[in-house]
Predicted model as a PDB file, atoms N, CA, C, CB and O in Angstrom, pLDDT in the B-factor column:
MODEL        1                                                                  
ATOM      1  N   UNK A   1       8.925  10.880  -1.745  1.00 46.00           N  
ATOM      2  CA  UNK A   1      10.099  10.026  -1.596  1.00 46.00           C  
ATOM      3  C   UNK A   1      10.416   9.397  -2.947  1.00 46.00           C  
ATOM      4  CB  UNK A   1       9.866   8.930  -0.508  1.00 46.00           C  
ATOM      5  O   UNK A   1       9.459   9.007  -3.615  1.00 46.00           O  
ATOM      6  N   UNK A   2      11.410   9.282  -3.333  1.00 49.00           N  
ATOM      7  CA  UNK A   2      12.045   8.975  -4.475  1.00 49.00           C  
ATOM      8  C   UNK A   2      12.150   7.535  -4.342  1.00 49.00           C  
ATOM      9  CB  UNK A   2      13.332   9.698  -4.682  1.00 49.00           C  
ATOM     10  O   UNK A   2      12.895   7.054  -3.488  1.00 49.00           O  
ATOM     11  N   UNK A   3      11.225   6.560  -5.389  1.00 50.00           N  
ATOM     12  CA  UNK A   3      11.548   5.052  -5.661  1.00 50.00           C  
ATOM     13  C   UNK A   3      12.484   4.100  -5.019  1.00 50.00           C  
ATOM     14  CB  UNK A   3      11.941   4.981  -6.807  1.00 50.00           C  
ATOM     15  O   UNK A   3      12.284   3.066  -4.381  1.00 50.00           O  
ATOM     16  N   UNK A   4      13.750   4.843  -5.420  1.00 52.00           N  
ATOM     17  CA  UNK A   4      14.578   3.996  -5.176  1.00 52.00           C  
ATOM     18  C   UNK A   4      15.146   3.903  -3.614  1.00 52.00           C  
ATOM     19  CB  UNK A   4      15.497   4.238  -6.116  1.00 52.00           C  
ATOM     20  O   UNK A   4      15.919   3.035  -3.208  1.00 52.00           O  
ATOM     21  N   UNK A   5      14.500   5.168  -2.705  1.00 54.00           N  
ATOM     22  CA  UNK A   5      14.484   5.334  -1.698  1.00 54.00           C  
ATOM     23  C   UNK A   5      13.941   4.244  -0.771  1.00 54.00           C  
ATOM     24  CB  UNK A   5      14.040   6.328  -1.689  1.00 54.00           C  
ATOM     25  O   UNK A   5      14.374   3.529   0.132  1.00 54.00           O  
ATOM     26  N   UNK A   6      12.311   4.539  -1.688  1.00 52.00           N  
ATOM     27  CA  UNK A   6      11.563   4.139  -0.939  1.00 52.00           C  
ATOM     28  C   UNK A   6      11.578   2.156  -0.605  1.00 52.00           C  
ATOM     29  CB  UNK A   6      10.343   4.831  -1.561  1.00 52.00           C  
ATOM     30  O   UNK A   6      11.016   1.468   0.248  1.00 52.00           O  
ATOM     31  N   UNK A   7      12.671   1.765  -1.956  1.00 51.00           N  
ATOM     32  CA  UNK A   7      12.769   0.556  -1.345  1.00 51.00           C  
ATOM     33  C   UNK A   7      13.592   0.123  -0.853  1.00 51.00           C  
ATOM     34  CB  UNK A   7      12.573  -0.162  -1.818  1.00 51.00           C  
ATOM     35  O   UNK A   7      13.778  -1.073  -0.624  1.00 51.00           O  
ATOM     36  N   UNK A   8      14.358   1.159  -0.549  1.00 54.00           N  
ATOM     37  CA  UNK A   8      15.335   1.114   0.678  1.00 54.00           C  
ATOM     38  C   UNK A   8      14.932   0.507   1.995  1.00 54.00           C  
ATOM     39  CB  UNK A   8      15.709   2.454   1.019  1.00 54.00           C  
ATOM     40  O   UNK A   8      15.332  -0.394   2.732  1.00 54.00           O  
ATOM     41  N   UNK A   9      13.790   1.556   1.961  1.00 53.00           N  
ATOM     42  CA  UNK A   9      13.275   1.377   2.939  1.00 53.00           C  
ATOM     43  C   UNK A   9      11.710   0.233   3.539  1.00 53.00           C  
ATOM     44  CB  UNK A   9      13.239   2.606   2.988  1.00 53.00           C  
ATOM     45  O   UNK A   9      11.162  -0.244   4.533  1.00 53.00           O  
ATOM     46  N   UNK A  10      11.664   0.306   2.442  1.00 55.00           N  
ATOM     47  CA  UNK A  10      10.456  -1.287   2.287  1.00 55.00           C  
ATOM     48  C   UNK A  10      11.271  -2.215   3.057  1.00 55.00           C  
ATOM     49  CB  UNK A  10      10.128  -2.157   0.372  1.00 55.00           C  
ATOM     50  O   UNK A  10      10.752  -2.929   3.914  1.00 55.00           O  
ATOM     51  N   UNK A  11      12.671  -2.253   2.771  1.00 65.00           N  
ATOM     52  CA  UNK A  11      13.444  -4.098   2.853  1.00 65.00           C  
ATOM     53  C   UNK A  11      13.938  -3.621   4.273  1.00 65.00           C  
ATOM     54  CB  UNK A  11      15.166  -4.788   1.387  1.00 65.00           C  
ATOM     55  O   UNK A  11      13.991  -4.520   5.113  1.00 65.00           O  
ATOM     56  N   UNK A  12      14.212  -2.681   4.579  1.00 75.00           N  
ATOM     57  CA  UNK A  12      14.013  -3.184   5.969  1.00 75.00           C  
ATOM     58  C   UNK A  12      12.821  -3.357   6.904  1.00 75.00           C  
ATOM     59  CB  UNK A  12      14.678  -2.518   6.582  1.00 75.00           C  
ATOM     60  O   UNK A  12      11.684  -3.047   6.547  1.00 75.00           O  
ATOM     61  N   UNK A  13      13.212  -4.060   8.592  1.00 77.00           N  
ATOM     62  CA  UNK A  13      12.062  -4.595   8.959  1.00 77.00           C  
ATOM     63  C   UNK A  13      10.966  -3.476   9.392  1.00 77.00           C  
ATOM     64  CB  UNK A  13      12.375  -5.560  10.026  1.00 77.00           C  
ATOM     65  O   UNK A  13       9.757  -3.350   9.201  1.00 77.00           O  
ATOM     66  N   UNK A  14      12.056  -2.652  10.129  1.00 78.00           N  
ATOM     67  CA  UNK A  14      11.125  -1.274  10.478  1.00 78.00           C  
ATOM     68  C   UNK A  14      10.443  -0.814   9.089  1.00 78.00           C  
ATOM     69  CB  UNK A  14      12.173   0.153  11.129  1.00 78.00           C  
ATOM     70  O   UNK A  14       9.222  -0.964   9.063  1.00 78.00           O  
ATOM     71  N   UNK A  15      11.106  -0.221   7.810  1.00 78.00           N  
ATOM     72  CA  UNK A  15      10.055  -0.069   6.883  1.00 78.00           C  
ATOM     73  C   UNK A  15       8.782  -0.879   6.426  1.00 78.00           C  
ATOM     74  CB  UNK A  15      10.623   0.047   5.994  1.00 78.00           C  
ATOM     75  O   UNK A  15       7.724  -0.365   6.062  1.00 78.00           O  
ATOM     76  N   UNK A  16       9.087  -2.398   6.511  1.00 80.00           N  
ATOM     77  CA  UNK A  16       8.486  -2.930   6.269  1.00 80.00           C  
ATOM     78  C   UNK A  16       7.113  -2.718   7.602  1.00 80.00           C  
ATOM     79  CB  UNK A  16       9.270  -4.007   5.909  1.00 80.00           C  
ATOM     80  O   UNK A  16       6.056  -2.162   7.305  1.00 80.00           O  
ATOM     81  N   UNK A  17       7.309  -3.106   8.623  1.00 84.00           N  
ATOM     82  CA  UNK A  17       6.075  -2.563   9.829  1.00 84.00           C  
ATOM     83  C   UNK A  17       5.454  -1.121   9.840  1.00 84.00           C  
ATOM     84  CB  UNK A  17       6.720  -2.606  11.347  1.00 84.00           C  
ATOM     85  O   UNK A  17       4.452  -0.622  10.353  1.00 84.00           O  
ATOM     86  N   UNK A  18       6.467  -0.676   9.062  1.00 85.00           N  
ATOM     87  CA  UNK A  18       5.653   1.212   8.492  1.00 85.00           C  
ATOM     88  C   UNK A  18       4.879   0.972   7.972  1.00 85.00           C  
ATOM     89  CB  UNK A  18       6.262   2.403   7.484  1.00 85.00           C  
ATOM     90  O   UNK A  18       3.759   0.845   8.469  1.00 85.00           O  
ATOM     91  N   UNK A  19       5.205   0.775   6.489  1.00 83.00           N  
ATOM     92  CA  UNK A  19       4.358  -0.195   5.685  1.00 83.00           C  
ATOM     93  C   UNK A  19       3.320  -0.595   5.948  1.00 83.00           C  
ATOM     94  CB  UNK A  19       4.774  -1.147   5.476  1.00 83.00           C  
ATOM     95  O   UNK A  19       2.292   0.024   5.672  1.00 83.00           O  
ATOM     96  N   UNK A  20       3.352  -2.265   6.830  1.00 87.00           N  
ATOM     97  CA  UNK A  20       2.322  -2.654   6.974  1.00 87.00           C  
ATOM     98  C   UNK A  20       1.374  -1.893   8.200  1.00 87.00           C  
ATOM     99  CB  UNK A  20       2.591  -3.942   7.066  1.00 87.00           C  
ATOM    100  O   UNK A  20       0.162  -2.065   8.068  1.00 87.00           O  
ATOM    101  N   UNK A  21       1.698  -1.293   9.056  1.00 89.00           N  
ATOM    102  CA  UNK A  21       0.812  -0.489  10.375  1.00 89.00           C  
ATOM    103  C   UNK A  21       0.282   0.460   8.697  1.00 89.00           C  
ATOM    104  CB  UNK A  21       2.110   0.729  12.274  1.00 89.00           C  
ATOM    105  O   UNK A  21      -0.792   0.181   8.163  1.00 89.00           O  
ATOM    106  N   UNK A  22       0.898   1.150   8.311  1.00 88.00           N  
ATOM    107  CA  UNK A  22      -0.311   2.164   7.342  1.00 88.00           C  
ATOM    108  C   UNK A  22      -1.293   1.855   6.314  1.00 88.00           C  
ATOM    109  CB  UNK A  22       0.314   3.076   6.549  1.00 88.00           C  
ATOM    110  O   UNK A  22      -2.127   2.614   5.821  1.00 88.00           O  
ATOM    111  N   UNK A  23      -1.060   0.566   6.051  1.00 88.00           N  
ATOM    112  CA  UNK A  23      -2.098  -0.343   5.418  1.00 88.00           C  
ATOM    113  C   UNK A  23      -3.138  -0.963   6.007  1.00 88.00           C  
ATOM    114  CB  UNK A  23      -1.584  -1.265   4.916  1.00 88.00           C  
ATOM    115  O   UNK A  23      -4.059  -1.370   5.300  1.00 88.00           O  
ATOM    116  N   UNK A  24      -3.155  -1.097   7.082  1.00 91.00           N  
ATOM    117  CA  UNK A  24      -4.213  -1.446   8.255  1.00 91.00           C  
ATOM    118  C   UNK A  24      -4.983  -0.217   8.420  1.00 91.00           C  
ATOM    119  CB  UNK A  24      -3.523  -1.885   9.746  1.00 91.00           C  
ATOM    120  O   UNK A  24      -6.094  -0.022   7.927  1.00 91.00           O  
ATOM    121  N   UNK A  25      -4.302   0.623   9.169  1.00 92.00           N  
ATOM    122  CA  UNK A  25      -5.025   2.626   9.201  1.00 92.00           C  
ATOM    123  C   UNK A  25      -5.405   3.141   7.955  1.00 92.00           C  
ATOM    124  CB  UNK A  25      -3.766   4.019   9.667  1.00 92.00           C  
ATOM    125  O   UNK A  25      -6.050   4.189   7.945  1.00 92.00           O  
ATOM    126  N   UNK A  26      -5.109   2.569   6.873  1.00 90.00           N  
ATOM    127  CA  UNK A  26      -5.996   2.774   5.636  1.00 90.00           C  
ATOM    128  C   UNK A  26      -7.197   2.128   5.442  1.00 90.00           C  
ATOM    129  CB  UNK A  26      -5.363   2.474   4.562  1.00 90.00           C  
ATOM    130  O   UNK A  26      -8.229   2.726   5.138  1.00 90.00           O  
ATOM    131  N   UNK A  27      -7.123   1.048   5.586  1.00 91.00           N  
ATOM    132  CA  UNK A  27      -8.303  -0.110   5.595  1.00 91.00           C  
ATOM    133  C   UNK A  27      -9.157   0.280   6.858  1.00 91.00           C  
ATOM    134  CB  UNK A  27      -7.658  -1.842   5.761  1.00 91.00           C  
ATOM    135  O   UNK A  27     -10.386   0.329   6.811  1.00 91.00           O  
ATOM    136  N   UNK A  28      -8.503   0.525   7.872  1.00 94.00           N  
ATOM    137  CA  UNK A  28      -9.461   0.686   8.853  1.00 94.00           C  
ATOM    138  C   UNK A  28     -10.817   1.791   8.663  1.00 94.00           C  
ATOM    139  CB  UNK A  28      -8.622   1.060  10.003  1.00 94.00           C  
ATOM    140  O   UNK A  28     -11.998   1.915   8.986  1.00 94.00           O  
ATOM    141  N   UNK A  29      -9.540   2.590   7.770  1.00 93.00           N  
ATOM    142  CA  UNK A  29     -10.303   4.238   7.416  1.00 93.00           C  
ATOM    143  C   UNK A  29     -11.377   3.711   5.918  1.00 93.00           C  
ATOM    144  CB  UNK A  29      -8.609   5.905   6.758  1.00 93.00           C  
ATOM    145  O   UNK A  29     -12.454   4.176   5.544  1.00 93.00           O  
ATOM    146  N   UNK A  30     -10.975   3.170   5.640  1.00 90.00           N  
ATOM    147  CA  UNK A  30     -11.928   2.599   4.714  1.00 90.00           C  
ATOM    148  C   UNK A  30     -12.984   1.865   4.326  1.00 90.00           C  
ATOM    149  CB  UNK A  30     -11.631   2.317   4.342  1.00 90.00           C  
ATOM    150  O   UNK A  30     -13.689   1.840   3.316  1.00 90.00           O  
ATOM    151  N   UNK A  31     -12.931   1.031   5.752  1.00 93.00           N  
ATOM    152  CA  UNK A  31     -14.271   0.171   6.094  1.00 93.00           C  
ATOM    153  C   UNK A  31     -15.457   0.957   6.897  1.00 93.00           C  
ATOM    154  CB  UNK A  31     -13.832  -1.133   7.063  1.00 93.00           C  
ATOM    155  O   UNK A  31     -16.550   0.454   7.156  1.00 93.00           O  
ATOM    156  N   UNK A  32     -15.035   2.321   7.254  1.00 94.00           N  
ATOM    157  CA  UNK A  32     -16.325   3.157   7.609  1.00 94.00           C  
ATOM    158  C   UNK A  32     -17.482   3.155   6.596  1.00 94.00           C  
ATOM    159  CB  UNK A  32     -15.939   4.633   7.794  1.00 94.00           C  
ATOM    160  O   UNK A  32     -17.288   3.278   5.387  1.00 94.00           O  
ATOM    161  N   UNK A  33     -18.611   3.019   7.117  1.00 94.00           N  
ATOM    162  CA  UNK A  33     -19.674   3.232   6.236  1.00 94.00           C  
ATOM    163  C   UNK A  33     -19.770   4.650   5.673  1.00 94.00           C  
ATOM    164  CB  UNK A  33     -20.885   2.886   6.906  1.00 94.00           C  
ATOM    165  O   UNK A  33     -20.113   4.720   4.493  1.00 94.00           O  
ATOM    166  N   UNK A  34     -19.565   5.593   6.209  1.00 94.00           N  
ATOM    167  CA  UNK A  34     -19.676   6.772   5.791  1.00 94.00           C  
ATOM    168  C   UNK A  34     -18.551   7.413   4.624  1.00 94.00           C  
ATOM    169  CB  UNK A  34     -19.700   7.444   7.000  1.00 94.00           C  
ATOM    170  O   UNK A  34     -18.673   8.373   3.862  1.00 94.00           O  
ATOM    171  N   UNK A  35     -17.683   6.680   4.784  1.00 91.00           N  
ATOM    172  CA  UNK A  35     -16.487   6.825   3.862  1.00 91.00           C  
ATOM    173  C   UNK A  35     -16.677   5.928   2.640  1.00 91.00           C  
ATOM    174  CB  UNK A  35     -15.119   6.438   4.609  1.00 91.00           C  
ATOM    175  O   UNK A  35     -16.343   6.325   1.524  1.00 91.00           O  
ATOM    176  N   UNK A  36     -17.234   4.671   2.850  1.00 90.00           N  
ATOM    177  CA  UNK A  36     -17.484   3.794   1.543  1.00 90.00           C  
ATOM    178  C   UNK A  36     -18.716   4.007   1.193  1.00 90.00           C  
ATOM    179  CB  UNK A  36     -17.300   2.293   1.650  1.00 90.00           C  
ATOM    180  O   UNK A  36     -19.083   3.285   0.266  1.00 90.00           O  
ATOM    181  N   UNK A  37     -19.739   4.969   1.726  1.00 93.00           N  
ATOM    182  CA  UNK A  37     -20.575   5.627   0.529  1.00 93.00           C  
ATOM    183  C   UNK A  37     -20.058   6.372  -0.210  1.00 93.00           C  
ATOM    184  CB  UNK A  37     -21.565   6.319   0.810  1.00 93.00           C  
ATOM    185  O   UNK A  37     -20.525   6.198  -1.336  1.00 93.00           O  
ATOM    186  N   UNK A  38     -19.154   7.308  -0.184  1.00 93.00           N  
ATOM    187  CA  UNK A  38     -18.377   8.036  -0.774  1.00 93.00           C  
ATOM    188  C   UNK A  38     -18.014   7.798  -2.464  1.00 93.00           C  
ATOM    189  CB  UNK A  38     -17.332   7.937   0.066  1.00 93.00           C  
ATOM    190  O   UNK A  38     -17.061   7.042  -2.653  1.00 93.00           O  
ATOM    191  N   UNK A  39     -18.576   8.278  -3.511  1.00 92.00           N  
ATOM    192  CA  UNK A  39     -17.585   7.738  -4.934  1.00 92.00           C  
ATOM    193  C   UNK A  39     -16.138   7.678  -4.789  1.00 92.00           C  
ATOM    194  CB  UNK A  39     -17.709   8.746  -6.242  1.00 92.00           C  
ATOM    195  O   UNK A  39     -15.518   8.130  -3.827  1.00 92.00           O  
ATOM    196  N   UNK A  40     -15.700   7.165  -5.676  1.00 89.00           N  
ATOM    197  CA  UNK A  40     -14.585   7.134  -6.335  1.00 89.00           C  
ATOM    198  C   UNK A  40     -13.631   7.328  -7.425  1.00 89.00           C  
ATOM    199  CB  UNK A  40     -14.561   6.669  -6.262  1.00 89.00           C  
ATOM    200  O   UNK A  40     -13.303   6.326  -8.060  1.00 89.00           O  
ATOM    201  N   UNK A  41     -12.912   8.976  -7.881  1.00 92.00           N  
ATOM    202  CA  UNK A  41     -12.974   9.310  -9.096  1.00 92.00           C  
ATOM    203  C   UNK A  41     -12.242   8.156 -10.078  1.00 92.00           C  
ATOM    204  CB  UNK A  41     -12.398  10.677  -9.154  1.00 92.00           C  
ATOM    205  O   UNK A  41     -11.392   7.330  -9.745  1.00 92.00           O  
ATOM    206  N   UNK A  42     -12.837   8.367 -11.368  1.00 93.00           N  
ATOM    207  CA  UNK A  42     -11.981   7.263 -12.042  1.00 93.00           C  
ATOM    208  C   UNK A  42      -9.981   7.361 -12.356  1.00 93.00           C  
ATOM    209  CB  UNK A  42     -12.817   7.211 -13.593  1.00 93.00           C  
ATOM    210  O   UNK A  42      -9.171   6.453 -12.540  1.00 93.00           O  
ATOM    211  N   UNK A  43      -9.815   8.737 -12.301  1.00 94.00           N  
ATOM    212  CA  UNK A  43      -8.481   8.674 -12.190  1.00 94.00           C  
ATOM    213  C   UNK A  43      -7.915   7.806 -11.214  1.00 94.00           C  
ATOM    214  CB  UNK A  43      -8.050   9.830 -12.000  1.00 94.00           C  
ATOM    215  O   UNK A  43      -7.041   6.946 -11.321  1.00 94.00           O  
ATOM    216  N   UNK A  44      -8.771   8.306  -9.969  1.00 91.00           N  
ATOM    217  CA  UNK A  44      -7.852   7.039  -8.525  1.00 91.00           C  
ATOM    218  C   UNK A  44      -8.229   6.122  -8.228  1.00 91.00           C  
ATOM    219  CB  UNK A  44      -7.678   7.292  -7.095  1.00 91.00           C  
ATOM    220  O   UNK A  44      -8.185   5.769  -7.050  1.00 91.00           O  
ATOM    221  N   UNK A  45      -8.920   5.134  -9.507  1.00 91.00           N  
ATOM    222  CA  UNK A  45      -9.153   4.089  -9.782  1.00 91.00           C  
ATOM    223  C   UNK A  45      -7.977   3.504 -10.709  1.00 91.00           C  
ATOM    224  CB  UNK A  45     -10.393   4.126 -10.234  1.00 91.00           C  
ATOM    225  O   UNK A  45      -7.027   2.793 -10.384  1.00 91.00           O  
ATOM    226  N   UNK A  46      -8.280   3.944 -11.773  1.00 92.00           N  
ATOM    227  CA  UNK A  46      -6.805   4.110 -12.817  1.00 92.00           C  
ATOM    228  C   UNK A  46      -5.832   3.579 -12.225  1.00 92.00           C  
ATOM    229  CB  UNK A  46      -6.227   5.592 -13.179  1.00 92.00           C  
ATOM    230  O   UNK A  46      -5.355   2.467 -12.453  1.00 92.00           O  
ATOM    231  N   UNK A  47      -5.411   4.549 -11.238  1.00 90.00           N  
ATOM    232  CA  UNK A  47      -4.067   5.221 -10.578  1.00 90.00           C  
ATOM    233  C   UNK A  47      -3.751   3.148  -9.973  1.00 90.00           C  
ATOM    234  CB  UNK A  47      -4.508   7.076  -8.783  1.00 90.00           C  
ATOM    235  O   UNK A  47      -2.920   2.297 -10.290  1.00 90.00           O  
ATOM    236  N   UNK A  48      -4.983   3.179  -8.992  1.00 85.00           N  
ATOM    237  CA  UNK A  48      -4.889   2.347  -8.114  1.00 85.00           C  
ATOM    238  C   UNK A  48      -4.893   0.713  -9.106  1.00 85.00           C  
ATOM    239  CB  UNK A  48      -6.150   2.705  -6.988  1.00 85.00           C  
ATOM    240  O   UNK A  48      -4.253  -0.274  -8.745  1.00 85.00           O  
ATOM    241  N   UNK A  49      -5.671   0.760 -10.239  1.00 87.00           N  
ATOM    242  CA  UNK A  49      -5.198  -0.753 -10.673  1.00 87.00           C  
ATOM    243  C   UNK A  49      -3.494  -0.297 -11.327  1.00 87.00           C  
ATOM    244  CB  UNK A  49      -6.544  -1.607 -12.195  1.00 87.00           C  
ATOM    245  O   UNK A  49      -2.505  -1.030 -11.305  1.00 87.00           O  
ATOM    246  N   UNK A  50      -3.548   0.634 -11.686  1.00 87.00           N  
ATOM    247  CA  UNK A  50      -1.931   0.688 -12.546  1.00 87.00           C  
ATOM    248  C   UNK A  50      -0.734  -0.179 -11.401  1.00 87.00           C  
ATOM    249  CB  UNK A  50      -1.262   2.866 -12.797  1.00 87.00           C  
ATOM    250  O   UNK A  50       0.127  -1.055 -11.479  1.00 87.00           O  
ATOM    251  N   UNK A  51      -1.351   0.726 -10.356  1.00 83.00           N  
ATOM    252  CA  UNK A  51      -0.418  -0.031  -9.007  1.00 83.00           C  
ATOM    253  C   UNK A  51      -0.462  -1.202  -8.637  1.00 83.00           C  
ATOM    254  CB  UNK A  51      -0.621   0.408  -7.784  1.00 83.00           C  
ATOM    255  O   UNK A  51       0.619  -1.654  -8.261  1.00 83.00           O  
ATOM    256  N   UNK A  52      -1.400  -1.933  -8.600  1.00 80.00           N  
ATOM    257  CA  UNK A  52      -1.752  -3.293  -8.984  1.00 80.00           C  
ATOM    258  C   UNK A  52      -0.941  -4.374  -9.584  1.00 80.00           C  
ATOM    259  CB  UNK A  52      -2.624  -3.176  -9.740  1.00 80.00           C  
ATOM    260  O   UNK A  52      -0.432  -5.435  -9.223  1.00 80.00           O  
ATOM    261  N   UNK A  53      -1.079  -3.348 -11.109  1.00 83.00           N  
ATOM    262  CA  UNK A  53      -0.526  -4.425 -12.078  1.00 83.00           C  
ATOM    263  C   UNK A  53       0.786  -4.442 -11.600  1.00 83.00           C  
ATOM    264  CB  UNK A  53      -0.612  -4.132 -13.704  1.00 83.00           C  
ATOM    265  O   UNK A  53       1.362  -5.436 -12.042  1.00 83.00           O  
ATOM    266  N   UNK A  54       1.702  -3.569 -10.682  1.00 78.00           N  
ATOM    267  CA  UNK A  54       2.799  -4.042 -10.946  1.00 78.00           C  
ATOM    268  C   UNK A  54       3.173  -5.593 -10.132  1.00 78.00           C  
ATOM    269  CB  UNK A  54       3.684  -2.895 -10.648  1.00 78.00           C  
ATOM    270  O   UNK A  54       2.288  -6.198  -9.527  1.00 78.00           O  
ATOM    271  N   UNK A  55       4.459  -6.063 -10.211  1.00 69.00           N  
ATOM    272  CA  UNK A  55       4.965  -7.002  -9.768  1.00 69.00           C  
ATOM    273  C   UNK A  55       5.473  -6.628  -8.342  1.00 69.00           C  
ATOM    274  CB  UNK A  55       5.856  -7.448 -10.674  1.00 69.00           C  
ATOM    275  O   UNK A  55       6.167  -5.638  -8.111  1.00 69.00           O  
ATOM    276  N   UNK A  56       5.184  -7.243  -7.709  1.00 64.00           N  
ATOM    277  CA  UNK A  56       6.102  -6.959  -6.028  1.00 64.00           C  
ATOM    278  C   UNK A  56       7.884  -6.885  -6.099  1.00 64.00           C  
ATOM    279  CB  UNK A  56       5.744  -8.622  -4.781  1.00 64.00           C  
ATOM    280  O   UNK A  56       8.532  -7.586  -6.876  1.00 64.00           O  
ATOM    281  N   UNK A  57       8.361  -6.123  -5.352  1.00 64.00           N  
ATOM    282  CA  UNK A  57       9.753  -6.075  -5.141  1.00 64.00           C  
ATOM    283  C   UNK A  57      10.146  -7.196  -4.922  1.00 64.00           C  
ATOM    284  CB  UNK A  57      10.188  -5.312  -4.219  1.00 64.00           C  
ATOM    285  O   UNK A  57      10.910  -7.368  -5.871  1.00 64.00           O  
ATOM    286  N   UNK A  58      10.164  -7.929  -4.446  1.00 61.00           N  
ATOM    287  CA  UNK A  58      10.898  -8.949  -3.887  1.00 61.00           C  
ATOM    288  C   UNK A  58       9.883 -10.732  -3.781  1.00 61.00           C  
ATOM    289  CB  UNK A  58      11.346  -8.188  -2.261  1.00 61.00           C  
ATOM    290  O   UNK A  58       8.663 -10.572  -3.798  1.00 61.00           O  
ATOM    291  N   UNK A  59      10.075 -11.326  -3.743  1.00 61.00           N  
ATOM    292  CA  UNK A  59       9.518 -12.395  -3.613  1.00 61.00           C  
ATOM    293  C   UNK A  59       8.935 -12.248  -1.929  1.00 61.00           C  
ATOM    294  CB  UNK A  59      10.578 -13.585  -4.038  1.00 61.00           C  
ATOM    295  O   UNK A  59       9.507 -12.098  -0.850  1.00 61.00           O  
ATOM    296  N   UNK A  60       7.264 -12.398  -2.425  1.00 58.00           N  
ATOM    297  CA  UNK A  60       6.874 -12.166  -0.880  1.00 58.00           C  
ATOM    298  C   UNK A  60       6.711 -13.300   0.125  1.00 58.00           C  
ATOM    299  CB  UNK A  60       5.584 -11.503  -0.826  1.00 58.00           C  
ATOM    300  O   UNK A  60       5.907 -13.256   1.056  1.00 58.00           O  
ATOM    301  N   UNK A  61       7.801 -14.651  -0.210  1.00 59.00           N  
ATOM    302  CA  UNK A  61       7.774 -15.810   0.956  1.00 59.00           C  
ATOM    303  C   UNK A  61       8.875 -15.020   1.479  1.00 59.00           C  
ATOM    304  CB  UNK A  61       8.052 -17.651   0.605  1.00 59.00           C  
ATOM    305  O   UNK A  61       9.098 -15.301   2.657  1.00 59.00           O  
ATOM    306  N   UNK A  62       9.510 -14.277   1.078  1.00 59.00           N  
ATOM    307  CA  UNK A  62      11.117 -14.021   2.069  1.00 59.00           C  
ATOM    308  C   UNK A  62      10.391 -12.809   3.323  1.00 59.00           C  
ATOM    309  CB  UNK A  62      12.936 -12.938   0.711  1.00 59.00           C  
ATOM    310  O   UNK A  62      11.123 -11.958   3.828  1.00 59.00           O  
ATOM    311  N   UNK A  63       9.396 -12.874   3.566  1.00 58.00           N  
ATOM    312  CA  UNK A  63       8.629 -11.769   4.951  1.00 58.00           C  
ATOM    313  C   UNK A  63       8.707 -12.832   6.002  1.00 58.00           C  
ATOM    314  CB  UNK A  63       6.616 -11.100   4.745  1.00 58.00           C  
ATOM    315  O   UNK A  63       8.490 -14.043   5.963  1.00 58.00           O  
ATOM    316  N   UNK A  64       9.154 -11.863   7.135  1.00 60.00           N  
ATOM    317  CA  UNK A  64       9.181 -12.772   8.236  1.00 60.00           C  
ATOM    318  C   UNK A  64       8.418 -12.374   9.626  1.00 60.00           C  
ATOM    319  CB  UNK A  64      10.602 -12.993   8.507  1.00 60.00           C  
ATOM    320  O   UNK A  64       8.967 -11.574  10.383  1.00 60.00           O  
ATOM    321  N   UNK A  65       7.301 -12.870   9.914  1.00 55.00           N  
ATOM    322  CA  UNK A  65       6.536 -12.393  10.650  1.00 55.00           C  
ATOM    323  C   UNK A  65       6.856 -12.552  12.096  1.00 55.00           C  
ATOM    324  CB  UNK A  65       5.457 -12.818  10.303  1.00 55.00           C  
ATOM    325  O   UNK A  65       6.105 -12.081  12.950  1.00 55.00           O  
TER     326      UNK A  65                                                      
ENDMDL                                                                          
END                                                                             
């Protein structure tokens, strides 16, 4: 999906509950013991602080739960 797509679709509410439901099913998948013995290559470490550093889209008090 193309960036500018994709924050198309972030700002709305349904994207936004996409969003957040696949961040939970990630974490969930990630708190297995068998999965967090697992290494971690340093590229998708890299990858993952680069993503980090950025700044959030939008100011995150404007979420409405």
């Amino acid at each position: 999906m193309r960036p500018e797509r994709q924050h198309q679709t972030w700002r709305s509410e349904a994207g936004s509950r996409l969003w957040l439901s696949g961040l939970i099913a990630a974490m969930e998948y990630a708190e297995q013991p068998e999965i967090r013995r697992e290494p971690i290559g340093t590229e998708t470490l890299a990858q993952l602080r680069a993503h980090l550093a950025l700044a959030a889209p939008f100011p995150l008090s404007t979420l409405r739960h």
